[in-house]
C-alpha positions as CSV (number, residue, x, y, z in Angstrom):
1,X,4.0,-57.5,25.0
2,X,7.6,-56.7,24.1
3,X,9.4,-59.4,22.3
4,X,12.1,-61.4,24.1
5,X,15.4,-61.8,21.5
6,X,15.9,-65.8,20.6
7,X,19.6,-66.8,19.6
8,X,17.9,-69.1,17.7
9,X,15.3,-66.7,15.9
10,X,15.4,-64.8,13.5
11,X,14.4,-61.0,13.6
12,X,13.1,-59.5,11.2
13,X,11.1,-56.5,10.4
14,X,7.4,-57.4,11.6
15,X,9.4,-58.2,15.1
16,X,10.9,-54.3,14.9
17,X,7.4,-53.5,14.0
18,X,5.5,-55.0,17.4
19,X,8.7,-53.9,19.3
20,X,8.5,-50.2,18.5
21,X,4.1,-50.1,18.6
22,X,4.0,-49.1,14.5
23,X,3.1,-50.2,11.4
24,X,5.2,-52.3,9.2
25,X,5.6,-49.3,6.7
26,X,6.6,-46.6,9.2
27,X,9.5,-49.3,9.9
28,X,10.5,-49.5,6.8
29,X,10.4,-45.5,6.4
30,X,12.8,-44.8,9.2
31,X,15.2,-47.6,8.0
32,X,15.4,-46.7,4.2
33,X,15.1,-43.0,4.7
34,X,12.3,-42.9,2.1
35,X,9.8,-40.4,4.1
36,X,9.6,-37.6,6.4
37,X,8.9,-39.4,10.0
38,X,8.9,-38.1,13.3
39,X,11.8,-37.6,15.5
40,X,10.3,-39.2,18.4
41,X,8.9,-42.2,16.3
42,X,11.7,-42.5,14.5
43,X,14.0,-43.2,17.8
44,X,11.6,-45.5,18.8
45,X,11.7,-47.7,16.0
46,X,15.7,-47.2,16.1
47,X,15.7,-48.5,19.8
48,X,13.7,-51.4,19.3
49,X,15.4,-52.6,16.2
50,X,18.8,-51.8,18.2
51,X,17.7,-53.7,21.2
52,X,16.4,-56.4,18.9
53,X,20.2,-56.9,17.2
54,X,18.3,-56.3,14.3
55,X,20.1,-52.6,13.4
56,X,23.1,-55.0,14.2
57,X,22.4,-56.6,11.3
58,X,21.4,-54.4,8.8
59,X,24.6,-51.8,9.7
60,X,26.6,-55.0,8.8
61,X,25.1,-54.8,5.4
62,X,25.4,-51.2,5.1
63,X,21.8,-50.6,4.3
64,X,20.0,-48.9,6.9
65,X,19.0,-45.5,7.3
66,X,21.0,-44.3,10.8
67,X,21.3,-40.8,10.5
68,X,18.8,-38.9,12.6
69,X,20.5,-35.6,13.6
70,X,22.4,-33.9,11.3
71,X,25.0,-30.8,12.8
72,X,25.2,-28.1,10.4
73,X,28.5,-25.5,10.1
74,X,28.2,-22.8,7.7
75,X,30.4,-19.9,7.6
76,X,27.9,-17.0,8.9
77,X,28.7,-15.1,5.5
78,X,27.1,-17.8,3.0
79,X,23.9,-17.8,5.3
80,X,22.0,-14.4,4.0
81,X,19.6,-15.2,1.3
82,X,20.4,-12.2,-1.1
83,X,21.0,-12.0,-4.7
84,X,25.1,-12.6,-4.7
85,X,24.3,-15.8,-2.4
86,X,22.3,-18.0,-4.4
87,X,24.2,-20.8,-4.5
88,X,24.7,-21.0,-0.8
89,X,20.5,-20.5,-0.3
90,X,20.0,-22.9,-3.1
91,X,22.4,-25.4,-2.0
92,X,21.0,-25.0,1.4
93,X,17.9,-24.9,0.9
94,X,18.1,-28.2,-0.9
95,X,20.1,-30.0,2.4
96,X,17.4,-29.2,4.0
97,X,14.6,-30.6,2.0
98,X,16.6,-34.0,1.8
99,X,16.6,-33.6,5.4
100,X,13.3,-33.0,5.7
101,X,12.3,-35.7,3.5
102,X,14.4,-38.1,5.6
103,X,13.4,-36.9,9.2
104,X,16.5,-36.0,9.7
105,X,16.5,-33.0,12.0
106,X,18.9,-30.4,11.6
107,X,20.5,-28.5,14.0
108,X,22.6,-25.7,12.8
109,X,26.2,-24.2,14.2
110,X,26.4,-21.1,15.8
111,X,29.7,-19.7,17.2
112,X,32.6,-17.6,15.6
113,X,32.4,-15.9,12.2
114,X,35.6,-18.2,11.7
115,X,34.4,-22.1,12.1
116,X,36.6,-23.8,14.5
117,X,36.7,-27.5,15.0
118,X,36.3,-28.0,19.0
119,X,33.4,-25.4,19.0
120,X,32.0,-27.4,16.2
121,X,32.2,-30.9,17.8
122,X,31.1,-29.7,21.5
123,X,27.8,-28.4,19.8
124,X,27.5,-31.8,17.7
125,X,28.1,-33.6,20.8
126,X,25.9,-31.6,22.9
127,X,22.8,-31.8,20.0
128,X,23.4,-35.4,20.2
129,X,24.0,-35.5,16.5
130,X,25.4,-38.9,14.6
131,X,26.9,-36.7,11.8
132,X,28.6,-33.0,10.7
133,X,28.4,-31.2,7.6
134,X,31.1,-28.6,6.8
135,X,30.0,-26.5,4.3
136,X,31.8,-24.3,1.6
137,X,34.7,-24.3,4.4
138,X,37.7,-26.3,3.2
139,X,40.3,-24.7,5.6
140,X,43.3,-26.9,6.3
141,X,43.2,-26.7,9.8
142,X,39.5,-27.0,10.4
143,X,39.2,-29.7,8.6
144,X,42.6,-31.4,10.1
145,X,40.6,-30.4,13.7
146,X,37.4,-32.2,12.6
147,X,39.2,-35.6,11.1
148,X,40.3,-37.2,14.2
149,X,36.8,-37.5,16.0
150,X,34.6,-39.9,16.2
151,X,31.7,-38.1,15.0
152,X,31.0,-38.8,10.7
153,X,31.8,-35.6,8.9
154,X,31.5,-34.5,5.2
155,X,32.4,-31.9,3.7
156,X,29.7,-30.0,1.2
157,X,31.2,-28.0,-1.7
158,X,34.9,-28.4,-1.1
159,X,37.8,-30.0,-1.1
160,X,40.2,-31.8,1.7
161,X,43.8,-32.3,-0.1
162,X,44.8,-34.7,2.6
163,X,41.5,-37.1,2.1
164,X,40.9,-37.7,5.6
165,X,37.4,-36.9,5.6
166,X,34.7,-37.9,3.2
167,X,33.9,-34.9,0.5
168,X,31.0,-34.0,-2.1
169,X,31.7,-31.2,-4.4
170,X,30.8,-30.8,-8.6
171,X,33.3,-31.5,-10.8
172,X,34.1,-28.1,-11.0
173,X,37.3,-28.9,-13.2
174,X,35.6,-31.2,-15.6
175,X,32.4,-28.5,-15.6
176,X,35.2,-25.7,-16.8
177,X,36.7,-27.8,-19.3
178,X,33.1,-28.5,-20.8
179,X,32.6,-25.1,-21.4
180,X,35.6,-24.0,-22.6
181,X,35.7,-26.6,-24.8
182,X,32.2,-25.8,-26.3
183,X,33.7,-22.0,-26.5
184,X,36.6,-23.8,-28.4
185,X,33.9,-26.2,-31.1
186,X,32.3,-23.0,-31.8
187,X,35.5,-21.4,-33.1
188,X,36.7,-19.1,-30.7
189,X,40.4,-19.3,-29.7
190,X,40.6,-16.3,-27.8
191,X,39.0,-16.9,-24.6
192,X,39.0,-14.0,-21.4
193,X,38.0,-16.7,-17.8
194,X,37.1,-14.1,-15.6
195,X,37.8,-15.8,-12.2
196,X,39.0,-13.9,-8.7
197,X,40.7,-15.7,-5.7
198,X,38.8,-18.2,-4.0
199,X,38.6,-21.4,-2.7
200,X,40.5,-24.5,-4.3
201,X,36.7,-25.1,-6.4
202,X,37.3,-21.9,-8.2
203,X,41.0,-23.1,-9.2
204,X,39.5,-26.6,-10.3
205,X,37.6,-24.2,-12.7
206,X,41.1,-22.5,-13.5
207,X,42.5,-26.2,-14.4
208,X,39.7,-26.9,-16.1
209,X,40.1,-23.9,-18.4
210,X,43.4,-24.8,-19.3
211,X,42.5,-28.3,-19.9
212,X,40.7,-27.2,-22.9
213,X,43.1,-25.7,-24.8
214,X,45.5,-28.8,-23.7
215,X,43.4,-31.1,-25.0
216,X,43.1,-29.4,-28.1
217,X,46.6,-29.3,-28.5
218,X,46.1,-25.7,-28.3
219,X,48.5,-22.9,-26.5
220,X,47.2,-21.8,-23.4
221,X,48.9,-18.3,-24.1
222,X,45.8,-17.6,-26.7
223,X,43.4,-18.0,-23.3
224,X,43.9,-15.5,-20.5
225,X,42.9,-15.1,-16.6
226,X,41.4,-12.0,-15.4
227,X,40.8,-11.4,-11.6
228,X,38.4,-9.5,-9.8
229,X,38.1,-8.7,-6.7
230,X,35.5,-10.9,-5.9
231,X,32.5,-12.6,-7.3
232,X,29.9,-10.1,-7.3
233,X,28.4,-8.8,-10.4
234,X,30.0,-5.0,-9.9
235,X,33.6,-7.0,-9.1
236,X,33.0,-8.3,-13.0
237,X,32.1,-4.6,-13.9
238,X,35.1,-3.4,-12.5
239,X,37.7,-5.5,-13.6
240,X,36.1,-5.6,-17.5
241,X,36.0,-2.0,-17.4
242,X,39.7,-1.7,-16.2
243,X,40.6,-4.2,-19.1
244,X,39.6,-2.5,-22.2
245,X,40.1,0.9,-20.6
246,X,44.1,-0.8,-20.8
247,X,43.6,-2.7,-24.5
248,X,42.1,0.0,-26.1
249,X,38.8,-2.7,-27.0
250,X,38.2,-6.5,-26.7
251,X,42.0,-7.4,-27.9
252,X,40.9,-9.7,-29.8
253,X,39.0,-12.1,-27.7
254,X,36.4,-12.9,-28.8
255,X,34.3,-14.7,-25.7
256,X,34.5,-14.4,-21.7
257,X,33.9,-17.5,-19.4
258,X,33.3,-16.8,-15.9
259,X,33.5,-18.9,-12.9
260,X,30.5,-18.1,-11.6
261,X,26.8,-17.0,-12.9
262,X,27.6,-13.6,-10.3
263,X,30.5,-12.5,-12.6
264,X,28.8,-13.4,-15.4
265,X,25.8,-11.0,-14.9
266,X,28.2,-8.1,-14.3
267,X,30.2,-9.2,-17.2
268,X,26.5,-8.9,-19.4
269,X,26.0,-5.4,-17.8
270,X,29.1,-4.1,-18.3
271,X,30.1,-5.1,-22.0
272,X,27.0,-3.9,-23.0
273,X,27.3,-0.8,-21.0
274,X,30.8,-0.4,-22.9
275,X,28.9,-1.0,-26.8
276,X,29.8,-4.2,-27.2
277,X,26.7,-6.4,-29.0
278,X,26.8,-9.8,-26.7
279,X,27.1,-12.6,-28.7
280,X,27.8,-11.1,-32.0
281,X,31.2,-8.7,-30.6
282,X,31.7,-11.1,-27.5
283,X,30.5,-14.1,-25.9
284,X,29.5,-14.8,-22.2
285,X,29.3,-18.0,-21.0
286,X,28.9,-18.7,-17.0
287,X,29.5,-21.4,-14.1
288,X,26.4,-22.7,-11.2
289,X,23.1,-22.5,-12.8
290,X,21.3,-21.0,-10.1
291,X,21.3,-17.0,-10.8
292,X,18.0,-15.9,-13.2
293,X,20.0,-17.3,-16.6
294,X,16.8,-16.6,-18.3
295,X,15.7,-13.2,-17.5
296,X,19.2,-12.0,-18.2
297,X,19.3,-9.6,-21.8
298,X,20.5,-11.9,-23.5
299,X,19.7,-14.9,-21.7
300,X,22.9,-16.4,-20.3
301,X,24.4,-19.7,-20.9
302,X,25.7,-21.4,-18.2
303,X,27.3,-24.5,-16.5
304,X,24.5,-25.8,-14.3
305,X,25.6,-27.7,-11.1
306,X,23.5,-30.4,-9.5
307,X,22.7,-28.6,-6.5
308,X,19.8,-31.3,-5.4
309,X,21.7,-34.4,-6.5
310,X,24.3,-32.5,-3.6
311,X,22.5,-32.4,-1.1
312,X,21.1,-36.4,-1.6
313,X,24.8,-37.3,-2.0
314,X,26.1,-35.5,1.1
315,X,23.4,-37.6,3.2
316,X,23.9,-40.8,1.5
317,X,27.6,-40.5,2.3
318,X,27.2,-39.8,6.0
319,X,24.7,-43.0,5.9
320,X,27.8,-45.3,4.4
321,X,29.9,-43.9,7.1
322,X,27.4,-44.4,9.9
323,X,27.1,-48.1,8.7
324,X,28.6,-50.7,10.4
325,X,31.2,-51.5,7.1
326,X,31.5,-47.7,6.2
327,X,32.9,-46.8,9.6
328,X,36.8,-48.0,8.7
329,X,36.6,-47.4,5.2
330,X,39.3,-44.7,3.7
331,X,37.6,-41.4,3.0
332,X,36.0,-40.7,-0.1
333,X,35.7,-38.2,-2.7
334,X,32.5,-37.5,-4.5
335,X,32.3,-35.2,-7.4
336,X,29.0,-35.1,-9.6
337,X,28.9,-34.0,-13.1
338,X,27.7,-30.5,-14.5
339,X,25.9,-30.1,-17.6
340,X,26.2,-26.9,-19.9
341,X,22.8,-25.1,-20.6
342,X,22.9,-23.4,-23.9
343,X,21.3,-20.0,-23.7
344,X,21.6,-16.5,-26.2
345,X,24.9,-15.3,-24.8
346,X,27.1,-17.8,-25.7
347,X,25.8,-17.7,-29.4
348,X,26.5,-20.4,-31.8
349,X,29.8,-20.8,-34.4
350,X,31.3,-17.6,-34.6
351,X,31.5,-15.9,-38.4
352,X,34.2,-15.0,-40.4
């Protein structure tokens, strides 16, 4: 028999439990997000602990577990699973398994090459969805478009200058600096970034470069920025063989940090296409963590980002926003540390 709500009861969890017909563990599964449960089970036990006043009360205390459909936009070129996109697979791949461990459904964005905002929220609205995730799409307008609804966004893997919507990105300036600073400990001065021009996360990685030297007290001048054309491993073949075609050799430098593990495998090629002995003539040192660092000859050191802890954080951040005290709260900006994984090409302390 349903329970009847008493003002002067108090509901708690076993009530939800007899409410929605399921066990006391289930309950606590939906609420906490701790396991996979189904969609239709899980809106039961939502209804019954909303009808109760007990999802009242735990939204008040921001702990509860709200999100059930998630609205996915992803630009259609970052969807093909290939070997130049394996930080967009990877990084979706893992939203969905948090999803999936959640039973949160997905339901993914289909419309123009170019994401636009109203196309965007009529399919989150028509899917029903409590929550939107943007991501790698950081476009001023877009996201201008998608801050004034009422529907919880985050963006994934980008950044929103005018903070009006919640973000989660690695600290791609702070992950730069790391290795540049490494590159700096083990003596080399000279340092090629090999970079193209992309999104405001590939200048954080720019800044982050410079930093280095900054903070060393170092000139910047001894660094230098090379531009592909883009991030693929023959862009980085390309632009290196351009370079010392034009210099005659290495010029001096004595180490090449790229912005991405892409470049850095056509930076490998390359070189050692050219003669060059990697480490011992030049090291190469790379950015994401996700591209076969190990099977690389030599085996490439890289900055690895959290992809996983990514994916966990964009959720948790549309559950704080969902929750009765996240609603009003000003946007936030989540960045989550990188950690340098020391492989063959980025050798040791220089000699001599």
């Amino acid at each position: 028999m349903p329970l009847e709500r008493r003002p002067d009861r108090k509901i708690g969890i076993k009530d939800v439990s007899r409410e929605a017909g399921v066990a006391l563990s289930t309950v606590s599964h939906v609420l906490n997000g701790t396991a996979p449960i189904s969609q239709e089970v899980r809106v039961r036990v939502l209804e019954a602990a909303r009808k109760l006043g007990y999802l009242a009360k735990r939204q008040r205390k921001g702990a509860i577990a709200s999100l059930s459909t998630l609205y996915l936009a992803v630009p259609p070129g970052n969807l093909p699973h290939n070997d130049i996109n394996l930080v967009s697979w990877t990084l979706l791949t893992a939203l969905s398994r948090e999803c999936e461990r959640r039973g949160i459904r997905i339901v993914a964005h289909s419309g123009a090459p170019q994401l636009n905002a109203t196309e965007i929220l009529a399919g989150a609205r028509a899917a029903e969805a409590e929550a939107i995730a943007v991501v790698f799409d950081d476009n001023p307008k877009l996201l201008k478009g998608l801050a004034g609804s009422d529907i919880a966004v985050v963006l994934l893997n980008g950044e929103d200058p005018t903070m009006s919507i919640d973000t989660v990105a690695p600290a791609n300036r702070y992950g730069a600096r790391l290795a540049t600073e490494w590159l700096l400990a083990n003596g080399h001065r000279r340092i090629l970034h090999l970079t193209w021009r992309g999104r405001s996360t590939i200048m954080r990685r720019l800044d982050g470069f410079h930093d280095a030297y900054l903070q060393r007290d170092l000139s910047t001048d001894l660094g230098e920025v090379l531009c592909a054309k883009g991030y693929e491993p023959e862009h980085a073949r390309e632009a290196l063989r351009a370079f010392v075609a034009e210099r005659g050799g290495l010029d001096g430098f004595t180490a090449v940090f790229c912005a991405a593990d892409n470049l850095a495998i056509g930076a490998l090629t390359e070189l050692q296409a050219l003669g060059f002995r990697i480490p011992a003539d030049i090291a190469v040192v790379g950015f994401d963590g996700v591209a076969p660092g190990d099977l690389t000859q030599p085996s490439l050191t890289t900055v690895r980002v959290p992809l996983d802890a990514l994916a966990a954080a964009t959720i948790q951040a549309l559950e704080q926003r969902l929750s009765g005290a996240g609603r009003d709260q000003p946007a936030a900006r989540i960045e989550l540390g990188c950690r340098l994984i020391e492989r063959e090409s980025g050798g040791s302390s220089i000699v001599g």
